[in-house]
MITOR-553305 format. One line per 10 residues: number of its first residue (from 0); for each residue z negated, x negated, y of N, C-alpha, C. Coordinates in steps of 0.001 Angstrom, whole numbers, plus 500000, padded with zeros to 6 digits. Layout:
BEGIN
NUM	Z,X,Y,Z,X,Y,Z,X,Y | ...
END
This chain:
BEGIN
0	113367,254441,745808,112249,253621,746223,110958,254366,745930 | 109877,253964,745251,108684,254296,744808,107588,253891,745627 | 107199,254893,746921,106019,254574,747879,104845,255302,747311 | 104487,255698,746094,103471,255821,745233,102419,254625,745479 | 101612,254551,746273,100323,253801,746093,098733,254095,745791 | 098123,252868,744966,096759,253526,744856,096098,254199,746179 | 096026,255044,746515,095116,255074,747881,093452,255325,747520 | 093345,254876,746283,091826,255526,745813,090908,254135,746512 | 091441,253153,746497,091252,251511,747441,091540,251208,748605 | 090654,251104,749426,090992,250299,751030,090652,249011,751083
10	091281,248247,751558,090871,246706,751463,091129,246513,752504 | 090125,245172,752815,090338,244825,754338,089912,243009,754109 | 091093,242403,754981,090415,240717,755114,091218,239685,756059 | 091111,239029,756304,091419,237890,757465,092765,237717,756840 | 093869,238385,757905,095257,238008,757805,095693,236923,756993 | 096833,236262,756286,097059,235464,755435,097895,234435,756796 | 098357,234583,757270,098877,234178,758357,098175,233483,759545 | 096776,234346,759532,095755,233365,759986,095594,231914,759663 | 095150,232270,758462,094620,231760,757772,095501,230297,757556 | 096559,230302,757127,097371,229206,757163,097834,228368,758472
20	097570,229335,759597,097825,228658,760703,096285,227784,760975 | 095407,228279,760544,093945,227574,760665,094317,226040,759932 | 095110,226121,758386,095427,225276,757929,095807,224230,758000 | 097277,224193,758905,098308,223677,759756,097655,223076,760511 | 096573,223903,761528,095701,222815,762741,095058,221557,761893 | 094533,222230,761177,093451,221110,760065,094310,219976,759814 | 095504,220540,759526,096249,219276,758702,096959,218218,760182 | 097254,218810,761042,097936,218075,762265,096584,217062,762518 | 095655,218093,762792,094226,217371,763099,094093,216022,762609 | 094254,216275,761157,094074,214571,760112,095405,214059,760476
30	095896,214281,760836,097535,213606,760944,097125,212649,762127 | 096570,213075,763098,096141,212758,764291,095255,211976,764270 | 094178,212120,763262,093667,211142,763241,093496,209567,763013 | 094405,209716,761871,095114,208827,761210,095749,207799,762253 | 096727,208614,763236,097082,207960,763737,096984,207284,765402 | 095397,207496,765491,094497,207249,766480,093298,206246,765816 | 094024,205672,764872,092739,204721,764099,092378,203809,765027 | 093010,203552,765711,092108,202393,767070,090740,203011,767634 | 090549,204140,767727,089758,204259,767948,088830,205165,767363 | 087239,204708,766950,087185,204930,765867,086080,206422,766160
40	085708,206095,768028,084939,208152,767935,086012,209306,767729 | 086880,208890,768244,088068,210123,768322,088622,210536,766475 | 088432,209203,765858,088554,209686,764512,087610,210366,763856 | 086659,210453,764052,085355,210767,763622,085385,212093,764343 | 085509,212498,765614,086223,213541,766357,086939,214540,765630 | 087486,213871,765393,089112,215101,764899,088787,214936,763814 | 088679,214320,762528,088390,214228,761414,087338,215254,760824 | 086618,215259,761642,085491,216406,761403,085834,217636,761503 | 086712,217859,762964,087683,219074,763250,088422,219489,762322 | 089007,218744,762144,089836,218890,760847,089619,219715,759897
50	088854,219117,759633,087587,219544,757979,087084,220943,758179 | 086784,221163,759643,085746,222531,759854,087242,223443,759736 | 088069,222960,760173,089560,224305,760284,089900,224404,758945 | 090016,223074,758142,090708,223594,756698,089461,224566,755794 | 088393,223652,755970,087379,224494,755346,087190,226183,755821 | 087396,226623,757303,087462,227777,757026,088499,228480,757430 | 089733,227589,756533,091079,228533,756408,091011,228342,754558 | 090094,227698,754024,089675,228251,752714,088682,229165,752581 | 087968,229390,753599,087336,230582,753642,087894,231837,753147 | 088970,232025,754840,089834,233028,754757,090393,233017,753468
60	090995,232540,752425,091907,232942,751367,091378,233002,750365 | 090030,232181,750158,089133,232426,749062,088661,233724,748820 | 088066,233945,750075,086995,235435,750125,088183,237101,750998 | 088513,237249,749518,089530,238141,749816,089787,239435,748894 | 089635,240700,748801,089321,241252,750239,087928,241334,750817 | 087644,240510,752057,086464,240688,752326,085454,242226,752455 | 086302,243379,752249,085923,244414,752216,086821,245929,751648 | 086007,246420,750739,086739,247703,749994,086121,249074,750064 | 087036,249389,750214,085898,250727,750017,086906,251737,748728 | 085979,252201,747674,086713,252910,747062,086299,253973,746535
70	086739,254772,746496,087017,256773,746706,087500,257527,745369 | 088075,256680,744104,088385,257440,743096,086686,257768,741770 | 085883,256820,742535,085018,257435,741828,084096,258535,741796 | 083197,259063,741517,082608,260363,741669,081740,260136,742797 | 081369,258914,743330,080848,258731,744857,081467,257200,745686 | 081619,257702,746512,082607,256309,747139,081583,255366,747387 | 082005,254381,747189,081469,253011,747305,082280,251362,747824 | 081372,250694,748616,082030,249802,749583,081690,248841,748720 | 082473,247554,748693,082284,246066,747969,082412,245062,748732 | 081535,244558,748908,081547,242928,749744,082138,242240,748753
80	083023,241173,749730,082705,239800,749298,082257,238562,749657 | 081680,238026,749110,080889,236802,750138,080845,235676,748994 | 080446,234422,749491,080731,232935,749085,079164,233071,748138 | 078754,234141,748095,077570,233965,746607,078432,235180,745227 | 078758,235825,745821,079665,236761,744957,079793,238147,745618 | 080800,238935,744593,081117,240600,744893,079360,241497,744776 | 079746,241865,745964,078497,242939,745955,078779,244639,746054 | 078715,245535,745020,078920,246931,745598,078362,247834,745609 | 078142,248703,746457,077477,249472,747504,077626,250776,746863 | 076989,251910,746487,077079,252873,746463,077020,253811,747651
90	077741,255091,748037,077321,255504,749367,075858,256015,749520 | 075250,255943,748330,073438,256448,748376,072706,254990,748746 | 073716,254304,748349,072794,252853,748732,072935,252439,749981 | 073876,253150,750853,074094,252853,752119,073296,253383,753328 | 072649,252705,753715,071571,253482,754730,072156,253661,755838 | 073238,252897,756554,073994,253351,758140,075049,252037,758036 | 076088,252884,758594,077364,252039,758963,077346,252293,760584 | 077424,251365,761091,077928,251733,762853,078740,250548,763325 | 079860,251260,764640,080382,250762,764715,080131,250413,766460 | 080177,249210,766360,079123,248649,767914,080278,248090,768785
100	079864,247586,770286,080508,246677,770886,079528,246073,771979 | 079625,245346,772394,078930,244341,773551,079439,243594,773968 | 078586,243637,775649,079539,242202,776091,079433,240519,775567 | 080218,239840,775626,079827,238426,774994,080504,237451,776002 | 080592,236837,776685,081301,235511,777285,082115,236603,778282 | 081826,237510,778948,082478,238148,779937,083289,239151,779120 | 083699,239268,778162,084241,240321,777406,083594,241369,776378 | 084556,242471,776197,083867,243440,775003,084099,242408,773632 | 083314,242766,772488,083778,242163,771390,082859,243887,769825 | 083471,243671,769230,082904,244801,768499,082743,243934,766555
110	081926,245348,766175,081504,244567,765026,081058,246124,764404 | 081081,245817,763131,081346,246873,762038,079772,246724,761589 | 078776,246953,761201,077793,246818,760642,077113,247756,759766 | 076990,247028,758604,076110,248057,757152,075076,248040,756932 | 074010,248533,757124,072723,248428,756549,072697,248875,755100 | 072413,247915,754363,072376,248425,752982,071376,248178,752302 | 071212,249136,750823,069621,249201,750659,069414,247702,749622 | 068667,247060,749364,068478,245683,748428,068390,246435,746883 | 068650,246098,746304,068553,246614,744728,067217,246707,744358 | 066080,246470,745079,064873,247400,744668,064045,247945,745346
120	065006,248261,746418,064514,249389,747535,065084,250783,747016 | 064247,251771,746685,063860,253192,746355,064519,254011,747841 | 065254,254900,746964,066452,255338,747787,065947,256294,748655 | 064718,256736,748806,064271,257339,749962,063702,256697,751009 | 064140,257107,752558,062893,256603,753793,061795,257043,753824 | 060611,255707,754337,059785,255896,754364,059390,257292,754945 | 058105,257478,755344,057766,258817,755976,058009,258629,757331 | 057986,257237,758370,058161,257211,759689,060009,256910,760070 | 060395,256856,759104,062208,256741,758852,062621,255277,759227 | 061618,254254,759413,061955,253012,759612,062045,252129,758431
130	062994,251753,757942,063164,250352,756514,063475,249072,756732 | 062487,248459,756082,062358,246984,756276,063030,246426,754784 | 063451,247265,753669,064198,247156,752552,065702,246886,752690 | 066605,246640,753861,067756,246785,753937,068082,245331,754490 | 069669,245342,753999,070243,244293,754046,071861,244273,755490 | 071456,243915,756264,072521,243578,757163,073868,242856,756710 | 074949,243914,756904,076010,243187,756723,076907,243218,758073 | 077622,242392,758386,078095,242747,759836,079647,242121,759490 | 080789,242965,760106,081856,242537,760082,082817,242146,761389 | 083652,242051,762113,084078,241421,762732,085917,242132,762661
140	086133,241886,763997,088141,242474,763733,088586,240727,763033 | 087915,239720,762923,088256,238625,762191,088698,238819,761032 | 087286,238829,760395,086775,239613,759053,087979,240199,758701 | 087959,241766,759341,088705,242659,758441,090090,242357,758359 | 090636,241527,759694,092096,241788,760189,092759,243274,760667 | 091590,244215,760828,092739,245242,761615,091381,245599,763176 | 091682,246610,763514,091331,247102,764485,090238,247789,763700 | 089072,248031,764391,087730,248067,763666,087486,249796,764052 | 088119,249956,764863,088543,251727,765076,088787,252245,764096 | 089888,251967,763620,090818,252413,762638,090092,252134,760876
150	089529,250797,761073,088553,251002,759557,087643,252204,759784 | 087000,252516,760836,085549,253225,760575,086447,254575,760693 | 087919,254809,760863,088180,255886,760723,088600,255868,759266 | 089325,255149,758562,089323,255216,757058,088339,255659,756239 | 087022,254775,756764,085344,255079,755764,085268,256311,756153 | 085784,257110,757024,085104,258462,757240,086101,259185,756351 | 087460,259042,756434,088086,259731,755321,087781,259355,753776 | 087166,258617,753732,086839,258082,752510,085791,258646,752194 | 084910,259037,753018,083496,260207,752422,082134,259060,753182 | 082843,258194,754345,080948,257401,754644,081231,258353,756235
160	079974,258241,756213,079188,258598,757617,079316,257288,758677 | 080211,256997,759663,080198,256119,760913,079437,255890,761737 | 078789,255528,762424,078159,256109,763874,079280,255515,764875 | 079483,256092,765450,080278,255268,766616,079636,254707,768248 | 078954,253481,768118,077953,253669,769622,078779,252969,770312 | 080200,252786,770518,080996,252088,771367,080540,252597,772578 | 080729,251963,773815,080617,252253,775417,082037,252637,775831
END
């Protein structure tokens, strides 16, 4: 057995399993609707439901891997993907990765976030260290599908700088 893998690539994205179960709702959803045609808010109801679950369980499988980070080159670099296209990051282009949490609806919830520099923002900070040149990317344990611990411990073996401001 050959457990030889690239490890020069980390990828990260919304479970496939999710994703199809998002599907499944969508599709019961229209099933349901269909067969609630008597009445015609509840179709309009679910029909819409429908639409918002399949549409973003094509999200999930379209935009995949929503995040890479890769290490075989002479400086590691992270790659988005997003519904305008692949974007990638050099680690000089990266101004701060941190890894956050807050409360939301009575619970913790956490989120991965990149400040990254725009392609004609000049790779030094200003003189007061504040940049208005950077681009927010924010990720989610959705997003990646794993535990958001465990990515920002990968990027650090991978050569990025974390912050960790968890509580």
């Amino acid at each position: 057995m050959d457990n030889s893998a690239d490890l020069s690539t980390l990828e990260w994205s919304t479970p496939r399993p999710a994703a199809f179960t998002l599907a499944a709702g969508g599709l019961i959803l229209l099933v349901a609707a269909v067969l609630t045609a008597s009445d015609p808010v509840g179709v309009v109801l679910m029909g819409f439901a429908a639409l918002l679950l399949l549409g973003f369980a094509g999200y999930a499988l379209w935009i995949r891997p929503r995040l890479a980070a890769t290490t075989d080159d002479p400086q590691p670099a992270i790659t988005v993907r997003t519904l305008s296209g692949t974007h990638t990051y050099p680690r000089d282009r990266i101004d701060r990765i941190r890894l956050i949490d807050f409360r939301r609806i009575g619970r913790r919830t956490g989120q991965l976030e990149f400040d990254v520099l725009r392609d004609d923002a000049p790779s030094t900070a200003p003189a007061d260290g504040l940049r208005e040149d950077t681009r927010l990317v924010v990720f989610s344990r959705w997003d990646l599908g794993a535990d958001l611990g465990d990515v920002a411990d990968d990027l650090r073996r991978a050569g990025f700088v974390v912050e960790d401001q968890r509580k």
